[in-house]
Steps between C-alpha positions, in 0.01 A plus 500: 500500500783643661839341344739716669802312600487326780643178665372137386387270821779299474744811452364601853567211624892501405545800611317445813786632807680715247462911528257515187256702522272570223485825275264586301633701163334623192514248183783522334489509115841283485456101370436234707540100461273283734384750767519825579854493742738380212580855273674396181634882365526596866887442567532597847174322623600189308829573726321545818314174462761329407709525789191501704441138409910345439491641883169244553627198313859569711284486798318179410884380397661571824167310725515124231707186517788390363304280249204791419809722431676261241167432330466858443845529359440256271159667349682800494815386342244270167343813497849720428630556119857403382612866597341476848668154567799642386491724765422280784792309425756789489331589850516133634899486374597861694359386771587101502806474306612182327816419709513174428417242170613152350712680202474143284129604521559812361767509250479285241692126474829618367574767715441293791700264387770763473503595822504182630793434260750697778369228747784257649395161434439483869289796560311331174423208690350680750310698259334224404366464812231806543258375254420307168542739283841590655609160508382483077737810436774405713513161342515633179803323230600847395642605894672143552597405129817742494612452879537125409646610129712729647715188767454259204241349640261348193163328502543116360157587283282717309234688767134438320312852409261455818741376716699756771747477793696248330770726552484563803482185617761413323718784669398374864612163402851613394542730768399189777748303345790772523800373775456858681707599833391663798653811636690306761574229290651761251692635763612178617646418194583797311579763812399881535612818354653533845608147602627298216410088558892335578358223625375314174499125551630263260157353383328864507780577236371179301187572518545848365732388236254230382198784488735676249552218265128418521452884410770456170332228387125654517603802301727289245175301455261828476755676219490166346103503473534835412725449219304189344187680498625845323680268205262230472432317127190511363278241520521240310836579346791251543881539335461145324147549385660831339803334364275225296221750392765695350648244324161413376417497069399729333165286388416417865282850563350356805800423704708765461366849344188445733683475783718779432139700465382374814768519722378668826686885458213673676563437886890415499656655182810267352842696453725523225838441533558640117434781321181600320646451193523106565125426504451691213321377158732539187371794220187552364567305205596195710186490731333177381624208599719564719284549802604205675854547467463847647294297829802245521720766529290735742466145690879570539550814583153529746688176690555626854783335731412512865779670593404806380436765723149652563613813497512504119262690343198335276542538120258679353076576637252532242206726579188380313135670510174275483384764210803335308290382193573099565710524776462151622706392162747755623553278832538227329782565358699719764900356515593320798729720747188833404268586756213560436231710625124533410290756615178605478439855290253594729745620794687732640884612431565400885345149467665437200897593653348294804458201298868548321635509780380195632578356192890609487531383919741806563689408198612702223465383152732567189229636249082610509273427247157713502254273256211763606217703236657780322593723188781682387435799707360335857516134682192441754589353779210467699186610451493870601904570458617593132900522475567803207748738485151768621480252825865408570552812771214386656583443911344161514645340162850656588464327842428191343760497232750533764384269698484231244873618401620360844388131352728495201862508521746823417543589183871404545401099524312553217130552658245666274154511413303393133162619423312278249346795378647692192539833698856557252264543209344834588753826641247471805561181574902535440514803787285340722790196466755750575349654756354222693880378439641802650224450813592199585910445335416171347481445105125470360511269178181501279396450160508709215152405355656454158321182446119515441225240616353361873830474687753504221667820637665318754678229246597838353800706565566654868669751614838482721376680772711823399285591185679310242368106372620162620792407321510265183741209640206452781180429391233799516275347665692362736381692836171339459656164434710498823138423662340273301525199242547693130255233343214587757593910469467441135152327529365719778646859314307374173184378601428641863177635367279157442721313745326761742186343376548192542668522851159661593322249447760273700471700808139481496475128451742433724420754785366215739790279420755775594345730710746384841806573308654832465468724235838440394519152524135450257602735259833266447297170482264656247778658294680138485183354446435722208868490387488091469149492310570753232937418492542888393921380476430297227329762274707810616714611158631790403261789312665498130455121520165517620429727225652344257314138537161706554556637158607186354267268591220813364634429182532165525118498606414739201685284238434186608815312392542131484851470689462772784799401665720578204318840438497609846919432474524720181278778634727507809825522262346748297385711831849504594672625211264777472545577883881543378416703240323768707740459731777596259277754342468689819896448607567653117261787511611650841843637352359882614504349857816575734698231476457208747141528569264236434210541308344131470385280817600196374845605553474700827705202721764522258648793626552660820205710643653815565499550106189380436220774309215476778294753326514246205454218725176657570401567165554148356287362809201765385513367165506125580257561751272701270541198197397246772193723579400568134517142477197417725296810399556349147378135630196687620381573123687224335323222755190649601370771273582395142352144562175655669480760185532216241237276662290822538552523130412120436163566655572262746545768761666450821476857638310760368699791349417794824668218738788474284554848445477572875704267553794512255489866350692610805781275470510559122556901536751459808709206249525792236616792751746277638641364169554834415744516787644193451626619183631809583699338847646263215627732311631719744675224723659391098649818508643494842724769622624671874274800377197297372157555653181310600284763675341652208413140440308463817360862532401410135247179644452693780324752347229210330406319843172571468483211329593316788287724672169390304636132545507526857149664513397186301620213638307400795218524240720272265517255765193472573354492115812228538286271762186606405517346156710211619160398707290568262668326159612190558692513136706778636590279785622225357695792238647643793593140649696423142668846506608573846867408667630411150830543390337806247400622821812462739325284720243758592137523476311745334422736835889430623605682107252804583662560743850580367422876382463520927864294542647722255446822640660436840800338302522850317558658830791268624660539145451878491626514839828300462560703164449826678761391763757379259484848286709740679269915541682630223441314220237561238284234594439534874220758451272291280609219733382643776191660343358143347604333873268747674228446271499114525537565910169644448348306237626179693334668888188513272489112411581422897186750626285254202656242682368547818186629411430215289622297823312633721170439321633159422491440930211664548304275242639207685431610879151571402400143320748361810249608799206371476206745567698800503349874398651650135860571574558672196422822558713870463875445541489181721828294493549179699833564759548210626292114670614325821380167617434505852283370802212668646547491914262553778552523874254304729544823764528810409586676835819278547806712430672464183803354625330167676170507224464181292379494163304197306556509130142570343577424151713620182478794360602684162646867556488673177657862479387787263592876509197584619287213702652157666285173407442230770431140331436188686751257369431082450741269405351186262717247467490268221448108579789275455768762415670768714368813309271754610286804415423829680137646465400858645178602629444840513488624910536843538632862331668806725587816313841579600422867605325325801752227564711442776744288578667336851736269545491237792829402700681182417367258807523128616151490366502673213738624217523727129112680604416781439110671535318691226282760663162623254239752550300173603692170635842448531676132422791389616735314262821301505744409253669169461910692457609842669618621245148437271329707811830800471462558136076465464513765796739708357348515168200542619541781777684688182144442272284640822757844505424533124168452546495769749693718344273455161163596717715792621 
């Protein structure tokens, strides 16, 4: 068979009336597809035949119809590639350029509505007239709102979220009701810049004269307005309601101090006409009892006359952070005439001088107080921003500084700032004072961490804002009581820690209950809530009487006497005149001391503070600090382990002997090392002098923390052995129910005392730090000083990283028995970032553009965050019958490793707000928060966790 190439029938037939004529040629030995006429390696035939036939189809092109032509375009064009299409559009745009397009189609909504911003409110109007969407933009509150602001021109009401043109309107209205002159009319009356009017009539001159006063009288009325909204009273606050709450008793709390406390200072701050010094509590000695004397007189000098101007500047803003342990108890007792502002940790440093500055209304105030997180060598502001001397150059914390320097007045009027945190304990802390002073030429007061416990640093000693302390006549802790009630500072400084507990459970009862107010408005009503069921001003005394009646009435409980009112009055008598004794004692044996210096605390506010011995300040407050902590380790053995021992010796065995060495041994060895220190601080602080040392002291227990070391190691498994046996024995239950919160114990349970070695080492740091800073480089105990305070800095960044580790187990325990058939989430170095509640959307049509789509809500859903994988739960509220409470339940959903995440947010629209769409390998969802801000910070953190994750595959 002959299979030379030649034409198929139907290739005749095509090329029937074309110049072919057919050639016969060898076989070629190239490769062919199909037939024998299309060559594959054979470039230049392949050529040939390709032009041979785009000539054809051109042909065919030039002899169809309009409508056989387009339907071949459009096979062609679903046939093309991305690159192909590409390339028929930059053809079709050279040769049909794009000259003209609805720009508020193109750009997006804000840009439109900036352009149409240098619109006259005429050429507006007529704006609105091309189409809808024109007429939505044009009508928009944000182009109207200031051309009505700016001729005083105000709306009578509050425009609802989905309501617009309200302004507008109301501008049309005002501007139809305007007396308005032609030009003739104007000419008439008034004349021409070349023909002056002579011939003004009588009742034209009226007329004009009677458009004047009408004039006066409108802008008399409009300053007026003006004036009584920029120095308006608080609501709810009346001079003679004032006058007779002031004069109130002492014993009626309700009618007076709680008034004071919740007197409305957040919205219109009160002024006062007096000093600072006026509202003041008397000294530390004089604190109880004379609380309400203190609120009669603040009633007095907060009093503000109407008269006063409203150009005077508020007296002082207080600056508190919802990471504040208890901060609700905090707001409860704020001073009339402070304002106060709450914010949420979880910001940014531009939100939070937003929201002071809302606060303040363009005022300035006298004094700031910053009641945020902190140490003695940084204060946290927000979340990501960490004010230390490292971070003070920093472009965006120097901006904000001097920003938030414009709110306070000059130094010269006696503006300043106070920092609840003892940064004047530490030399870090003292030159970031001095140089955050310098930045912004106000004085920065904080405390000099000489006190030891929760808070107790700021009823401590401050600093003057130039380096040296507050002075003796005024009482040391008086910056912090300028903003709040000494009785409730006192409560809240002592026992912030389980009032922190207690408030939690508070907000979470009453979330339902609360959850229309403001932040800053529940966390008053729960701290006054708390503050009248527990009546912390009744049992607020001073520390040597507290610790004089707890060991009292221990002895009293040990000896059992008949009369204990008569033996508790002797032991008191005979505490005192010992307390004399050692004071005299100390006075006596510090003759080798420079003359004038103080060596005992009991009589530091006898003399003035420039002479006082700081360095021996410090060293008393390490010993009395370190008797108090012996104290409880010693309650450990005496309460707990001696009784277990002897009934384990009884044979009537309440733990077995490997419990109660692994739980008590510990304690035992770190109660020896540290009496061993104890004794040699005591004698060394006996034999006080200006060239006495302490370092070798420390470096001394410094070099033996591997006890604390092994003690750390064990105590999560000393917890646990703790709770474990507690389940199991129900005699060491009801042991541990007789022994706990005891006065043996200091009203602490057994876990609360184990605890201490952990308290202890971070108070080491703050009294190592402000003993470093009061001992000048060249004496002979700076180097050992400074030796044993870098070893506790790391010993004490070893307990935090335990800390969190520990912590982060501890969450990811919970999250995985929270979500209900959820895979194992404990698995390599997992750590839970952060949950959001939020709503699951959907959007009936998905070819509708973003801007007009509508969204129906699906259902909840839980949005849990880890380092490496986001977790999508379906959320269900149960609510309990016959009571408001409720309870959350999680059903596993879905899992996205973060390496394959992405995230989009969707524009703020009449139909939907706070969304944002979570694009997987798979399915995307679109969610929605219930608060912007919730949606800012979950997409913030999270964006950060997908660039780690990123950068980890890397």
């Amino acid at each position: 068979m002959d299979l030379r190439g030649a034409p198929h029938s139907v290739k005749l037939w095509q090329l029937n009336g074309t110049d072919y004529e057919p050639q016969w040629t060898p076989k070629q030995g190239s490769e062919t597809r199909f037939s024998s006429w299309t060559p594959l390696t054979n470039k230049q035939s392949n050529l040939q035949l390709f032009e041979e036939r785009m000539k054809l189809v051109l042909h065919w092109f030039d002899l169809w119809i309009d409508s056989q032509r387009k339907h071949l375009l459009h096979s062609l064009l679903m046939r093309c590639t991305k690159s192909q299409l590409k390339y028929c559009r930059d053809m079709l745009n050279e040769t049909l350029p794009v000259t003209r397009v609805d720009f508020t189609a193109v750009l997006p909504r804000f840009l439109s509505l900036y352009v149409m911003s240098f619109l006259s409110p005429r050429d507006l109007c007529s704006a609105a007239q091309v189409s809808w969407q024109w007429r939505v933009l044009t009508e928009q509150d944000c182009l109207w709102a200031g051309r009505c602001i700016k001729r005083g021109w105000f709306l009578p009401y509050a425009p609802k979220e989905k309501e617009f043109g309200a302004w507008k309107n109301h501008y049309i209205s005002c501007v139809s009701t305007l007396d308005w002159l032609t030009h003739r009319e104007a000419a008439e009356m008034y004349g021409t810049l070349n023909q002056a009017n002579m011939g003004v009539t009588e009742e034209e001159e009226e007329r004009r004269k009677e458009r004047r006063r009408r004039q006066k009288i409108k802008e008399a009325v409009k300053e007026e307005k003006r004036l009584s909204m920029t120095s308006r009273r608080a609501w709810g606050t009346n001079p003679k309601s004032e006058r007779s709450r002031g004069g109130s008793s002492q014993t009626d709390r309700s009618s007076s101090e709680l008034a004071v406390r919740s007197w409305p200072s957040h919205s219109w701050p009160l002024r006062t006409a007096e000093s600072p010094a006026t509202s003041l509590s008397p000294q530390r000695g004089q604190l109880d009892g004379t609380h309400m004397t203190s609120v009669s007189r603040l009633f007095k000098a907060t009093t503000v006359s109407p008269s006063l101007p409203h150009t005077v500047c508020a007296a002082l803003l207080l600056l508190i952070s919802n990471r504040i342990p208890a901060y609700e108890m905090v707001l409860s007792g704020v001073k009339a005439g402070v304002t106060v502002v709450l914010y949420d940790h979880r910001g940014t440093l531009s939100s939070l001088l937003s929201q002071m500055e809302r606060a303040v209304s363009g005022q300035q105030v006298r004094r700031l107080g910053l009641l945020v997180p902190g140490g003695t060598e940084e204060i946290h502001l927000v979340n990501d921003s960490i004010l230390s001397e490292r971070t003070l150059p920093y472009p965006d914390l120097q901006e904000f500084w001097v920003k938030l320097c414009g709110l306070v007045a000059p130094g010269q009027q006696g503006g300043g700032i106070d920092i609840f945190c003892p940064l004047a304990a530490s030399a870090s802390g003292l030159a970031l004072i001095c140089d955050l002073s310098n930045l912004i030429g106000l004085k920065v007061r904080a405390p000099l961490g000489l006190a030891t416990g929760s808070f107790q640093n700021i009823l401590g000693e401050w600093s003057g804002g130039d380096g040296g302390a507050v002075p003796v006549e005024q009482d040391p802790a008086a910056p912090a009581l300028q903003y709040m009630f000494d009785s409730v500072l006192l409560g809240w400084c002592r026992q912030a820690q389980w009032m922190e507990e207690v408030l939690g459970q508070l907000r979470n009862s009453l979330e339902l209950q609360l959850q229309q107010a403001s932040v800053q408005a529940r966390g008053r009503a729960l701290g006054l809530f708390l503050w009248e069921k527990i009546c912390l001003d009744n049992l607020c005394v001073s520390r040597e009487l507290s610790e004089a009646l707890t060991v009292g009435l221990t002895t009293l409980s040990r000896q059992g006497d008949n009369r204990p009112v008569e033996f508790l009055s002797s032991f008191l008598m005979r505490w005192s005149k010992e307390e004399d004794g050692e004071r005299n004692q100390a006075a006596g044996g510090s003759s080798s001391a420079p003359q004038g210096l103080e060596t005992c605390p009991g009589l530091i506010q006898e003399l003035p503070q420039t002479t006082l011995d700081w360095r021996c300040s410090v060293g008393r407050e390490v010993l009395h600090s370190e008797r108090l902590y012996l104290g409880r380790l010693s309650a450990v053995l005496k309460v707990y382990q001696e009784p277990l021992m002897a009934a384990l010796s009884s044979n009537r065995a309440i733990l077995s002997n490997a419990d109660i060495q692994i739980i008590f041994r510990p304690v035992a060895v770190i109660l020896q090392l540290n009496s061993l220190f104890q004794a040699d601080l005591q004698t060394r602080l006996q034999h006080w002098g200006a060239d006495q040392c302490l370092g070798d002291v420390f470096v001394k227990l410094c070099s033996k923390l591997n006890v604390y070391t092994n003690y750390l190691n064990n105590y999560i498994n000393t917890i646990r052995t703790i709770d474990k046996c507690r389940e199991a024995k129900p005699a060491f239950r009801a042991f541990l129910k007789r022994a706990d919160r005891t006065l043996p114990t200091h009203m602490l349970s057994l876990q609360e005392l184990l605890l201490c070695p952990v308290w202890r080492i971070h108070e080491y740091v703050t009294l190592l730090q402000a003993l470093t800073l009061q001992t000048r480089p060249g004496h002979p105990d700076h180097s050992d000083l400074c030796s044993a305070l870098n070893t506790m800095l790391q010993f004490r960044e070893f307990i935090q990283k335990l800390k969190r580790n520990s912590e982060a187990d501890r969450l990811l325990e919970e999250t995985q028995k929270r979500i209900q058939g959820c895979p194992s989430l404990i698995e390599g170095n997992r750590q839970l970032i952060i949950t959001q509640d939020a709503m699951l959307l959907r959007s009936p049509d998905e070819q509708i553009p973003e801007s007009l789509r509508t969204f129906e809500h699906v259902f909840d859903v839980g949005l849990f965050l880890f380092n490496d994988a986001l977790v999508l739960t379906r959320r269900k509220l149960q609510h309990t019958p016959f009571t408001v409470c409720h309870l959350s339940t999680h059903t596993f959903l879905a899992s996205v490793a973060l390496s394959s995440l992405a995230v989009r947010e969707i524009l703020h629209t009449r139909y939907v707000s706070h969304a944002f769409v979570l694009n997987g390998p798979h399915r995307s969802w679109v969610c929605a928060t219930e608060q912007g801000e919730e949606k800012e910070y979950f997409l913030s953190v999270l964006r950060s966790a997908i660039n780690s994750s990123l950068a980890g595959h890397q």
